[in-house]
PAROZA-734396 format. One record per atom (N, C-alpha, C): residue number from 1; residue in three letters; atom name; x, y, z. Coordinates in Angstrom, 3 decimals. Last residue first. Layout:
BEGIN
i / aa / at / east / north / up
NUM / ALA / CA / X / Y / Z
...
This chain:
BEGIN
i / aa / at / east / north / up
153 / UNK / N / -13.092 / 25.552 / -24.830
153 / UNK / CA / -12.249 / 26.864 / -25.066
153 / UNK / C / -11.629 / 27.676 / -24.159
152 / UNK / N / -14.860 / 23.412 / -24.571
152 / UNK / CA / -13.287 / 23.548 / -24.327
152 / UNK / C / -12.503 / 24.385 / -24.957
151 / UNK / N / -17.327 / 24.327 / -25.635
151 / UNK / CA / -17.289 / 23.570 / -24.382
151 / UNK / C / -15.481 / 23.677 / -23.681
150 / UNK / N / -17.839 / 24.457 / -28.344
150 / UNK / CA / -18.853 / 25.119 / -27.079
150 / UNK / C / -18.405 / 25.143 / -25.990
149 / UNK / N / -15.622 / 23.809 / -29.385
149 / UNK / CA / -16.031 / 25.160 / -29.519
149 / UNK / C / -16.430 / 25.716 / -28.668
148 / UNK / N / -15.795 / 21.016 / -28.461
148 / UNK / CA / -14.410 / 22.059 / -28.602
148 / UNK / C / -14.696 / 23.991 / -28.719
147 / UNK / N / -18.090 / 20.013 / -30.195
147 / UNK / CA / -17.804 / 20.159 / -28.591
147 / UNK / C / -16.736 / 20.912 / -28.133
146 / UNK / N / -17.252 / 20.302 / -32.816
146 / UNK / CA / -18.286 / 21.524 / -31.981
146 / UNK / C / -18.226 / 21.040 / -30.153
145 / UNK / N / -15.118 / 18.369 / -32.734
145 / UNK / CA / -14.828 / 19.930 / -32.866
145 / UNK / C / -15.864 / 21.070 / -32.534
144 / UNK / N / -16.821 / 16.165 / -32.412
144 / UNK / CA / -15.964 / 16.915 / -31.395
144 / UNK / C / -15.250 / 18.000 / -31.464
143 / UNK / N / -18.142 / 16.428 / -34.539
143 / UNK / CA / -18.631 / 16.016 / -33.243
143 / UNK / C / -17.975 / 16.667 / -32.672
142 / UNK / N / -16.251 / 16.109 / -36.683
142 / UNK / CA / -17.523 / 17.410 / -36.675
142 / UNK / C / -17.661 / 17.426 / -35.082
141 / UNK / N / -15.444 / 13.493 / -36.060
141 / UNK / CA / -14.703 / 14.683 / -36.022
141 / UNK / C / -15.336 / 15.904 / -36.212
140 / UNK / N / -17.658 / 11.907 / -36.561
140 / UNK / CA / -17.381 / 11.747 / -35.122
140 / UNK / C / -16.352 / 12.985 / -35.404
139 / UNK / N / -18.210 / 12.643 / -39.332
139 / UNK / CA / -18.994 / 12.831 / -38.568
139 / UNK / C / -18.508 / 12.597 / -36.888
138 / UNK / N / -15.242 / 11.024 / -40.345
138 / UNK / CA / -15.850 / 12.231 / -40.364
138 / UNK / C / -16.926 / 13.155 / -39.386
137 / UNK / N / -16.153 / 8.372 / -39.041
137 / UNK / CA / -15.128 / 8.899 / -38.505
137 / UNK / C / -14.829 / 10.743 / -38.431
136 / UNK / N / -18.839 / 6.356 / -38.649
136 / UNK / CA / -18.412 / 7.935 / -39.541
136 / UNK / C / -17.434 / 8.492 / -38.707
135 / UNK / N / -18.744 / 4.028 / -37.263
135 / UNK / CA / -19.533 / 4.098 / -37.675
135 / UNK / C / -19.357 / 4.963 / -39.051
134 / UNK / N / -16.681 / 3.750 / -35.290
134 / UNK / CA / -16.446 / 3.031 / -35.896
134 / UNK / C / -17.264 / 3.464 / -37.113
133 / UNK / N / -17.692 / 6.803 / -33.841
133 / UNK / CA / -16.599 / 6.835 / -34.688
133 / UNK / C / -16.149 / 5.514 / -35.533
132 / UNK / N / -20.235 / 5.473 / -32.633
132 / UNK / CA / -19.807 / 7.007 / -33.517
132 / UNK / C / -19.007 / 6.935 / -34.254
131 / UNK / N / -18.820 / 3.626 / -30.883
131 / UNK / CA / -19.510 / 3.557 / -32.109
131 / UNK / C / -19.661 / 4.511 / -33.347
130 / UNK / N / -17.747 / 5.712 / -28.914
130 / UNK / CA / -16.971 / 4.519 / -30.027
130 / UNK / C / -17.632 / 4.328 / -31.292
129 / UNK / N / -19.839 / 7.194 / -28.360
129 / UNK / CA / -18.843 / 7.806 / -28.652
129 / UNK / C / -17.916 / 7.020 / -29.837
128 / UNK / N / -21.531 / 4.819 / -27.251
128 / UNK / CA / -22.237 / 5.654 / -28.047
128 / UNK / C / -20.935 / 6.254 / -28.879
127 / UNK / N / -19.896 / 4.323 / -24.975
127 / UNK / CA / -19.693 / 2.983 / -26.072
127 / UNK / C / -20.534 / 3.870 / -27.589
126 / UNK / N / -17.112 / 4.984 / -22.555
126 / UNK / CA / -18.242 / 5.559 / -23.983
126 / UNK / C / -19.035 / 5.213 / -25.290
125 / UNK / N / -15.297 / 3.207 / -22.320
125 / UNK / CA / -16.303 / 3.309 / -21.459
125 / UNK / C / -17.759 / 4.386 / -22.188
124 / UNK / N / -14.355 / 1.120 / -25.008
124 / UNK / CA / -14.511 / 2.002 / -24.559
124 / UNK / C / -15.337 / 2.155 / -23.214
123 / UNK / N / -12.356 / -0.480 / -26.575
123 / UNK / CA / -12.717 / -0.453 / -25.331
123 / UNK / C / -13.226 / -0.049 / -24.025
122 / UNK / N / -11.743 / 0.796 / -28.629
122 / UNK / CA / -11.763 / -0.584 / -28.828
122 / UNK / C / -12.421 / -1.451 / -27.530
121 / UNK / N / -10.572 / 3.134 / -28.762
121 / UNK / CA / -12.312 / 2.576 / -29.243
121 / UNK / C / -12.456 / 1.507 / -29.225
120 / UNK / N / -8.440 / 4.907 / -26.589
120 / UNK / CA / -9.156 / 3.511 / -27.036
120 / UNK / C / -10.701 / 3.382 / -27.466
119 / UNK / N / -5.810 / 7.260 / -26.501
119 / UNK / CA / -6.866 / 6.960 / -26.919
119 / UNK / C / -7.672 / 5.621 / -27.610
118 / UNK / N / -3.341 / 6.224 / -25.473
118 / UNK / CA / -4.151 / 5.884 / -24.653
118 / UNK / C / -6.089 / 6.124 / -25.176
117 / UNK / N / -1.722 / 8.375 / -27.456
117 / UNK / CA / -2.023 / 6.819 / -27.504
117 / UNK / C / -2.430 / 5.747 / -26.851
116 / UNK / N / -4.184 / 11.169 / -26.575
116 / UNK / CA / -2.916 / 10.726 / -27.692
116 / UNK / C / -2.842 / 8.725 / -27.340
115 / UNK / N / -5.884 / 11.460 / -24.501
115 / UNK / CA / -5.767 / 12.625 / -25.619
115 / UNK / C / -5.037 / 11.899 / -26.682
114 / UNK / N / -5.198 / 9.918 / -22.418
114 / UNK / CA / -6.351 / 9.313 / -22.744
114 / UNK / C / -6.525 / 10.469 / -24.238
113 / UNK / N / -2.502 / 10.724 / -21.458
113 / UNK / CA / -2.112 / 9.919 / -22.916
113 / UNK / C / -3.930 / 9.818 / -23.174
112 / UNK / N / -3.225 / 12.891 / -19.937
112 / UNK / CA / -2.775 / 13.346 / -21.041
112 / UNK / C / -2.556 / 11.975 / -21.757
111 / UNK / N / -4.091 / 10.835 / -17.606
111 / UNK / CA / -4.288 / 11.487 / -18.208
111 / UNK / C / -4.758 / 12.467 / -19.518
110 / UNK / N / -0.974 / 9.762 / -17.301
110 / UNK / CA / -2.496 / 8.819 / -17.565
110 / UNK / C / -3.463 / 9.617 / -18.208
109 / UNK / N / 0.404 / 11.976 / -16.401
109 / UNK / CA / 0.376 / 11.390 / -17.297
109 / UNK / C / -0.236 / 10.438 / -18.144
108 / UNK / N / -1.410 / 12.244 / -13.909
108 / UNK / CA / -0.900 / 13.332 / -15.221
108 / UNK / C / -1.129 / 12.440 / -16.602
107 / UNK / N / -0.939 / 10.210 / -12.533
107 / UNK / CA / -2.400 / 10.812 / -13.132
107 / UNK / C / -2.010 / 11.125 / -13.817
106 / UNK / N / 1.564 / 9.917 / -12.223
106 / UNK / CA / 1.336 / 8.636 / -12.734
106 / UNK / C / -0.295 / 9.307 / -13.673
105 / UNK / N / 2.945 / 12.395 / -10.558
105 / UNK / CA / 2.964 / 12.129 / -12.129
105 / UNK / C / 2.360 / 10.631 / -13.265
104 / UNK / N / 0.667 / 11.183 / -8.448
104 / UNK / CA / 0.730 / 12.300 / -9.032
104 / UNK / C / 1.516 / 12.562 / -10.578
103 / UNK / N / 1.420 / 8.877 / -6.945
103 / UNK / CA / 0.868 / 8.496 / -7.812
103 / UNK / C / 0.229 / 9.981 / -8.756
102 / UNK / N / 3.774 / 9.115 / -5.243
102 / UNK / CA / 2.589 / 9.760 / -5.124
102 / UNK / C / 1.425 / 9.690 / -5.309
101 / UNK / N / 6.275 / 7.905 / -6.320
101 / UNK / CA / 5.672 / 7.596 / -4.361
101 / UNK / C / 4.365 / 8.380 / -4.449
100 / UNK / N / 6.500 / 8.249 / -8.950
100 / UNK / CA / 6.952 / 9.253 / -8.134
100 / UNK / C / 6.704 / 9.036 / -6.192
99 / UNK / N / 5.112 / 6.137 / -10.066
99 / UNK / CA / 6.659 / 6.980 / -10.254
99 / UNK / C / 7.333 / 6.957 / -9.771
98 / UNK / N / 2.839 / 3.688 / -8.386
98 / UNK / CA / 3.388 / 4.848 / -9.049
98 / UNK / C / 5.076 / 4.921 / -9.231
97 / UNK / N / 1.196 / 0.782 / -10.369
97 / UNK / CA / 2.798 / 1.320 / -9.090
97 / UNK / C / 2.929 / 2.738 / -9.471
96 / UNK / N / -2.268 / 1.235 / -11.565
96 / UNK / CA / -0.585 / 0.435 / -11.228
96 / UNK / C / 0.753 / 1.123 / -10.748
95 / UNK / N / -3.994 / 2.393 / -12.003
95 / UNK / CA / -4.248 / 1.632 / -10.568
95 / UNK / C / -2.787 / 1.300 / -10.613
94 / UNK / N / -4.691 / 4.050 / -13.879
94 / UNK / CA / -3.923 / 4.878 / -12.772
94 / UNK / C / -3.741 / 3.969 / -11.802
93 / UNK / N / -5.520 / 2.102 / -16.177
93 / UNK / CA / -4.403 / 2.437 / -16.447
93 / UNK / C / -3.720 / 3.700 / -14.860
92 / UNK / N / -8.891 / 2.866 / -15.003
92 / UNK / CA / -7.800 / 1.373 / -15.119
92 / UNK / C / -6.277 / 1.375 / -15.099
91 / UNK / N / -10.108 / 4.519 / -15.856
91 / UNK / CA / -8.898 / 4.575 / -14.879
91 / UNK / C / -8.426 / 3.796 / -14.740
90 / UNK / N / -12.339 / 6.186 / -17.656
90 / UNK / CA / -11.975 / 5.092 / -17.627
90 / UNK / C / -10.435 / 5.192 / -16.977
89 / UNK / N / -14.454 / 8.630 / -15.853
89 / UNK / CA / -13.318 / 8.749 / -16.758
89 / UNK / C / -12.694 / 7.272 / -16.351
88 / UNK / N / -16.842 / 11.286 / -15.962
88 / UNK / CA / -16.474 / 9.753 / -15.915
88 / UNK / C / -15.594 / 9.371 / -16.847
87 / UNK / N / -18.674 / 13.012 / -16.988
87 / UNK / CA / -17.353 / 13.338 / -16.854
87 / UNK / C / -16.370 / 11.914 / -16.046
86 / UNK / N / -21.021 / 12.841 / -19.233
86 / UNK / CA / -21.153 / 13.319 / -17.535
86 / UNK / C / -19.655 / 13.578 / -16.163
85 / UNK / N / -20.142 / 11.645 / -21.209
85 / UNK / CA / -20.389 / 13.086 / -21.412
85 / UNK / C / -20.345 / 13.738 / -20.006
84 / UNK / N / -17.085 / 9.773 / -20.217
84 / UNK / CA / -18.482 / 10.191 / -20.375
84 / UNK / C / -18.892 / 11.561 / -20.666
83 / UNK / N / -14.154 / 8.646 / -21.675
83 / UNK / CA / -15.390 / 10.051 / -20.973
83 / UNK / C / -16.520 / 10.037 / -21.149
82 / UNK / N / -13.337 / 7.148 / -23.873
82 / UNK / CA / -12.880 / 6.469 / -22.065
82 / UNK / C / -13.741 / 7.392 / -21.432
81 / UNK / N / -14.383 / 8.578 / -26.488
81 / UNK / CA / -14.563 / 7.014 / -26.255
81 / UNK / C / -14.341 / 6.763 / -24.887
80 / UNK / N / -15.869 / 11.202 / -26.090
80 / UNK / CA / -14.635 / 10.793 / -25.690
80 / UNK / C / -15.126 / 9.215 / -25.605
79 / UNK / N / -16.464 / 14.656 / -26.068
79 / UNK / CA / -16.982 / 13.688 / -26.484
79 / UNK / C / -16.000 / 12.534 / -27.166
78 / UNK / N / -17.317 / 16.480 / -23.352
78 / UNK / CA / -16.254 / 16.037 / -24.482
78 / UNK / C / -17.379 / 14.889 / -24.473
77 / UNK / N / -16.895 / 19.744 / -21.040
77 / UNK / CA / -18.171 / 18.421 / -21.698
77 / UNK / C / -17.067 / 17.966 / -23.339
76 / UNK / N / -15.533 / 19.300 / -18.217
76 / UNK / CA / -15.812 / 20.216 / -19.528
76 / UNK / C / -16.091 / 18.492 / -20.459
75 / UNK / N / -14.388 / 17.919 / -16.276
75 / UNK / CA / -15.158 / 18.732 / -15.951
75 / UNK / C / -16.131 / 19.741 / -17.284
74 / UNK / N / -14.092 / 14.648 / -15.437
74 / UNK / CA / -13.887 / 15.651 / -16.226
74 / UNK / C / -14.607 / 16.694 / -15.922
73 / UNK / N / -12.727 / 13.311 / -12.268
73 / UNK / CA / -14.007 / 13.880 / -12.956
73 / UNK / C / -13.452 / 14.910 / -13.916
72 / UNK / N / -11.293 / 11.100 / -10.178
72 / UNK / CA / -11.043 / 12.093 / -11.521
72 / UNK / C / -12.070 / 12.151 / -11.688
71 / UNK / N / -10.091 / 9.783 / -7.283
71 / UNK / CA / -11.095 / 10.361 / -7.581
71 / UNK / C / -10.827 / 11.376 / -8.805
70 / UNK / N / -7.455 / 7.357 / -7.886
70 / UNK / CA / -7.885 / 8.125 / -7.901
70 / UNK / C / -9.077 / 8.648 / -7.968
69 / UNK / N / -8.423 / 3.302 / -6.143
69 / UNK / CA / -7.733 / 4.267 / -7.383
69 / UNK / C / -7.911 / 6.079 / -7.180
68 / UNK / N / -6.627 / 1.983 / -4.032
68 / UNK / CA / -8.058 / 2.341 / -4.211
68 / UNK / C / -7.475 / 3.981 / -5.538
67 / UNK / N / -4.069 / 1.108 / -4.079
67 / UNK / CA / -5.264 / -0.083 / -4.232
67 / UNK / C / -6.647 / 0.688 / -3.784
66 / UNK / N / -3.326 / 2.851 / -5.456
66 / UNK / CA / -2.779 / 1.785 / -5.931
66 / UNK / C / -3.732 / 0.526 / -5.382
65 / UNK / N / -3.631 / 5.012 / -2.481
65 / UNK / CA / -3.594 / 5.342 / -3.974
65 / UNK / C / -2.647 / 3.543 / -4.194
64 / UNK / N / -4.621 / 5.828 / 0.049
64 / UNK / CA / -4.315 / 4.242 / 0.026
64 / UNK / C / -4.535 / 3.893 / -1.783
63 / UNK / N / -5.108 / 8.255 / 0.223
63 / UNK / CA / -3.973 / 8.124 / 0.946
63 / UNK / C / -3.635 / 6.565 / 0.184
62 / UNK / N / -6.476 / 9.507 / -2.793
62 / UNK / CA / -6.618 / 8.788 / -1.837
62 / UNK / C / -5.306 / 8.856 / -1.131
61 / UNK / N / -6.375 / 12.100 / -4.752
61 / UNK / CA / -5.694 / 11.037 / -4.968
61 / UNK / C / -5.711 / 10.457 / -3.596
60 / UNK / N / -8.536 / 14.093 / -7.171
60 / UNK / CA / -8.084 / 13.277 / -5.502
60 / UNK / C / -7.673 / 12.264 / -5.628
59 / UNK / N / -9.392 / 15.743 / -9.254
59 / UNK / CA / -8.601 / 14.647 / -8.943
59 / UNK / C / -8.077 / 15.182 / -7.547
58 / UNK / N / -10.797 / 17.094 / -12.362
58 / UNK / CA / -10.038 / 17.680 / -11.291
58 / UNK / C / -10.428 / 16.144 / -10.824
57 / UNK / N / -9.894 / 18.899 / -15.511
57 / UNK / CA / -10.420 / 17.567 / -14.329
57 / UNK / C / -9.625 / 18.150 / -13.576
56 / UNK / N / -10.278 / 20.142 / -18.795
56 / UNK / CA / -10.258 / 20.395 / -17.298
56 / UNK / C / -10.789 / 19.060 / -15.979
55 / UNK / N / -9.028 / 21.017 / -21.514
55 / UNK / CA / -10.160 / 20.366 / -21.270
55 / UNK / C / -10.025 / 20.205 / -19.071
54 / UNK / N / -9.068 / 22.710 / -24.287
54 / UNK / CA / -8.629 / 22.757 / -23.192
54 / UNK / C / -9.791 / 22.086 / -22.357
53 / UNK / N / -8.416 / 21.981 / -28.165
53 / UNK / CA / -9.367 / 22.067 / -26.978
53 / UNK / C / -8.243 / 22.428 / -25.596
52 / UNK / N / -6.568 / 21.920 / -29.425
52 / UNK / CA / -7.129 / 23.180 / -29.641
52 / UNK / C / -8.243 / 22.932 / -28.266
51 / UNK / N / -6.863 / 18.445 / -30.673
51 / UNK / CA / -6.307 / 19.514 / -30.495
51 / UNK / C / -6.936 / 20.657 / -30.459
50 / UNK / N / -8.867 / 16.195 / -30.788
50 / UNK / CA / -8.758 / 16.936 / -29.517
50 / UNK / C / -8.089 / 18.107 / -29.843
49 / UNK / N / -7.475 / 14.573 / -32.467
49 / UNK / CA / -8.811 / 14.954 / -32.329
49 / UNK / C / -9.675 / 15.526 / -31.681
48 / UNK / N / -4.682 / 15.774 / -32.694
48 / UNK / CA / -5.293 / 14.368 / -32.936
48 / UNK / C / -6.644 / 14.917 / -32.913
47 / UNK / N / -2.388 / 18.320 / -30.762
47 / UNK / CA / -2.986 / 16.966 / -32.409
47 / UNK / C / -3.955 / 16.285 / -31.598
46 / UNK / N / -1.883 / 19.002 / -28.697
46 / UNK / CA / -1.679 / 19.455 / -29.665
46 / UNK / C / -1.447 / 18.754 / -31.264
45 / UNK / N / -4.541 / 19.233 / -25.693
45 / UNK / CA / -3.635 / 18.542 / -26.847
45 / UNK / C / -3.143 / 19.053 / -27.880
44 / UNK / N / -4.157 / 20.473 / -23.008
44 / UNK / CA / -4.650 / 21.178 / -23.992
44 / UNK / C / -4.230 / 20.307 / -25.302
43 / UNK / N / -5.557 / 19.574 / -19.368
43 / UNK / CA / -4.944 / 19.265 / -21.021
43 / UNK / C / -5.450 / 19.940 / -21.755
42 / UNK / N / -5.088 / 20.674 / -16.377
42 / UNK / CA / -5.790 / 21.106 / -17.810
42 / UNK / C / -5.076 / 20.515 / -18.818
41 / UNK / N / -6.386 / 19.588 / -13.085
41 / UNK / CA / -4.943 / 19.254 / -14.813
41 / UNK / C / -6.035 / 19.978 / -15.691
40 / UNK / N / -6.196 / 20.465 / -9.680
40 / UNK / CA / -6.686 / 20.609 / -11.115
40 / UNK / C / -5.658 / 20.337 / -12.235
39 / UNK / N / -5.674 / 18.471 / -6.624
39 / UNK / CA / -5.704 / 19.116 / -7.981
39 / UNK / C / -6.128 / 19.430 / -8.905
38 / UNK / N / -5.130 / 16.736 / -3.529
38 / UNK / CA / -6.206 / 17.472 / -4.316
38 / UNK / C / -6.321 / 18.402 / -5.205
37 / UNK / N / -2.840 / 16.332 / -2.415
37 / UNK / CA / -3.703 / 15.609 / -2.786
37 / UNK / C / -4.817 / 15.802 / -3.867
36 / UNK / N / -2.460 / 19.212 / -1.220
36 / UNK / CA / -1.417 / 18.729 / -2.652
36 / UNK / C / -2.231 / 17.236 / -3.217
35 / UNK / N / -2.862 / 20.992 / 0.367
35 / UNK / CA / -4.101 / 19.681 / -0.372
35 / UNK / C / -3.235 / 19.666 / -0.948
34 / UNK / N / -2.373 / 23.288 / 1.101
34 / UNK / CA / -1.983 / 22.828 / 2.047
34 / UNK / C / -2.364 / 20.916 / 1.662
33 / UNK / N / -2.855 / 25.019 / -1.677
33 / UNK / CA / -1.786 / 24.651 / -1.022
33 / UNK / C / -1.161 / 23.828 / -0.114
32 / UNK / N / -5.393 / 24.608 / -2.762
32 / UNK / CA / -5.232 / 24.994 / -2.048
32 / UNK / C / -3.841 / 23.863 / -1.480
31 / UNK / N / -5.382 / 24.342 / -5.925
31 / UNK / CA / -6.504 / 25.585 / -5.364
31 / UNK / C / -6.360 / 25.549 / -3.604
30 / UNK / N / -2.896 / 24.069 / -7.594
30 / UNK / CA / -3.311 / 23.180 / -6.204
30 / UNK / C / -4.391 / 24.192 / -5.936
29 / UNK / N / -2.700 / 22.824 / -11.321
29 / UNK / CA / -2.799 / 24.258 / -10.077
29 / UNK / C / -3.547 / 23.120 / -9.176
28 / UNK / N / -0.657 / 21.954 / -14.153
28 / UNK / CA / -1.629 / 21.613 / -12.587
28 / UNK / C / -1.734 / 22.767 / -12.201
27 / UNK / N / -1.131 / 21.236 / -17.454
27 / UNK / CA / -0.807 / 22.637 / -16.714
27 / UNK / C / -1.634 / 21.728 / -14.958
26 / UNK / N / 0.541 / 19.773 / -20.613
26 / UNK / CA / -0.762 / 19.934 / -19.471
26 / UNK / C / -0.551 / 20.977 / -18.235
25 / UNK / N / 1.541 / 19.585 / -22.478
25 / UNK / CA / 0.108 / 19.898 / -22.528
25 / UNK / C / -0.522 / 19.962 / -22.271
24 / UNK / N / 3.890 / 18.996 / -22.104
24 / UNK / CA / 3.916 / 20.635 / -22.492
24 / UNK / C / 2.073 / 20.813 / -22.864
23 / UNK / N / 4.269 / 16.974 / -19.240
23 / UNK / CA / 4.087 / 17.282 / -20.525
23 / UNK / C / 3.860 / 18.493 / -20.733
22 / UNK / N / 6.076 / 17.879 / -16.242
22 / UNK / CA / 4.851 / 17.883 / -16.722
22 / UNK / C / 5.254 / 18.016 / -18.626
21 / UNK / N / 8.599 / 18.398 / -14.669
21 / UNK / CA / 8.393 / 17.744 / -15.728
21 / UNK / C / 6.826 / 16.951 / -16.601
20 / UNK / N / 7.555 / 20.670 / -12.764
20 / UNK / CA / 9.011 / 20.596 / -14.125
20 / UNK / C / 9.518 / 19.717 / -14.998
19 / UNK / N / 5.890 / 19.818 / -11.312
19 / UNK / CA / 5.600 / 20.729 / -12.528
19 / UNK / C / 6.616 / 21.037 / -13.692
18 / UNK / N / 7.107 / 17.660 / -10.042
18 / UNK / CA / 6.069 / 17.180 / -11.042
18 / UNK / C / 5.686 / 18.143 / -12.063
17 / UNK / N / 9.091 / 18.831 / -8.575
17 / UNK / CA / 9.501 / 17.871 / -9.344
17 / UNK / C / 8.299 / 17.740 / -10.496
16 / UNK / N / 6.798 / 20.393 / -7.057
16 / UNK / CA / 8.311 / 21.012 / -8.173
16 / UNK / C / 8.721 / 19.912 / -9.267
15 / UNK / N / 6.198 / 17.784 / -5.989
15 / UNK / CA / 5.277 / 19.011 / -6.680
15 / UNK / C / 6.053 / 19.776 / -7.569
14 / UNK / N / 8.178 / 17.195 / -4.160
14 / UNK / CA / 8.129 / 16.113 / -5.387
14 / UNK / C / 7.214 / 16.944 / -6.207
13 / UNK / N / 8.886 / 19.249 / -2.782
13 / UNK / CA / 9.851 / 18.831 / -3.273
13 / UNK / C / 9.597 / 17.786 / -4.682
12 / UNK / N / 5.562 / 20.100 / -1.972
12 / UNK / CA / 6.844 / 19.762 / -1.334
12 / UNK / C / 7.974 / 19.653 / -2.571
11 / UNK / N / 3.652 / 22.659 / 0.028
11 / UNK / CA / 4.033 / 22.333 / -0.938
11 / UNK / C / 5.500 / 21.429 / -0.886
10 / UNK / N / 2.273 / 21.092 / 3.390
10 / UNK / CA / 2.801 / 22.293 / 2.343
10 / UNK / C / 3.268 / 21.940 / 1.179
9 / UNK / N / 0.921 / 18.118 / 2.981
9 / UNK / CA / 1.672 / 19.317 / 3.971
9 / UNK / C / 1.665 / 20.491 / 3.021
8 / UNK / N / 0.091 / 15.847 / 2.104
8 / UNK / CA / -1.149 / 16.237 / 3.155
8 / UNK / C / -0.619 / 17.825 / 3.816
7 / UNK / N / 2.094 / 14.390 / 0.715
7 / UNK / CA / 1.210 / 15.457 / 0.175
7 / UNK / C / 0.216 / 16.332 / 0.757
6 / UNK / N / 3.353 / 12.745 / 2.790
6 / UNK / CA / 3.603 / 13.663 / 2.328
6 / UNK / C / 3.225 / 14.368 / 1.223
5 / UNK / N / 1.444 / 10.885 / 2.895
5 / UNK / CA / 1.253 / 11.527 / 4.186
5 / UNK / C / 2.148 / 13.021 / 3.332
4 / UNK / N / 0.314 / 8.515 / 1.217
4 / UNK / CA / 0.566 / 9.673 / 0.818
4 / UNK / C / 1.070 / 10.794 / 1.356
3 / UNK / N / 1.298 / 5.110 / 0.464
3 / UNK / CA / 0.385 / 6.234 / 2.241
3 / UNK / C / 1.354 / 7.498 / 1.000
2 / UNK / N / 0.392 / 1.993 / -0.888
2 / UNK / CA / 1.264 / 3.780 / -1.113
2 / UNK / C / 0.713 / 4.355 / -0.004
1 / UNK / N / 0.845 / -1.171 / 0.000
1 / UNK / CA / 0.000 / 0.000 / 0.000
1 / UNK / C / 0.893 / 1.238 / 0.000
């Protein structure tokens, strides 16, 4: 079992660590300093079917992270083979060993790949979304570029 105790304090040493090596597409903020547990990620992708969007979750990461997975909710409406429209987000891929002792660059990065080669239709928790796109790939890219408009700007 991971114990988190050192995120429960002030900002620490591994937070630095995590913003200085954050992908270039994603951005954290702690809305409160003393919660390092408790974060916002903004992905902004720069390709694929997503690009141009900015898309927003926010995430709790349990003390007993690895065998009880992260709390993630999207927050901005997508339209996402692993996302629900309602912001439910397929996590499977955050349950295994973290990095960093935190399981903080493990989200991130989990994350930002559900944008790039973590994107799955093959398995989706969005099964309407999948289909969509097995269906009219075109039409599933209209889709989500007006969701992009309305929604992740």
């Amino acid at each position: 079992m991971l114990m988190l105790d050192g995120l429960k304090g002030p900002r620490t040493s591994k937070v630095a660590e995590l913003e200085a090596n954050l992908p270039c597409t994603c951005k954290v903020h702690f809305p409160d300093p003393n919660k390092l547990h408790c974060f916002q990620l903004t992905v902004s992708p720069d390709k694929g079917y997503y690009q141009g969007g900015n898309f927003q979750f926010e995430t709790e990461v349990p003390d007993a992270y690895n065998v009880v997975p992260p709390k993630v909710k999207c927050l901005t409406k997508i339209w996402h083979p692993s996302i629900t429209e309602t912001g439910e987000i397929c996590l499977s891929l955050l349950r295994e060993h973290s990095i960093d002792g935190t399981g903080l660059k493990d989200i991130v990065w989990g994350l930002n790949s559900l944008f790039t080669d973590l994107l799955d239709f093959d398995d989706p928790l969005n099964i309407e979304a999948a289909e969509h796109h097995l269906r009219d790939k075109e039409d599933f890219r209209n889709k989500e570029e007006d969701y992009i408009k309305r929604y992740a700007r």
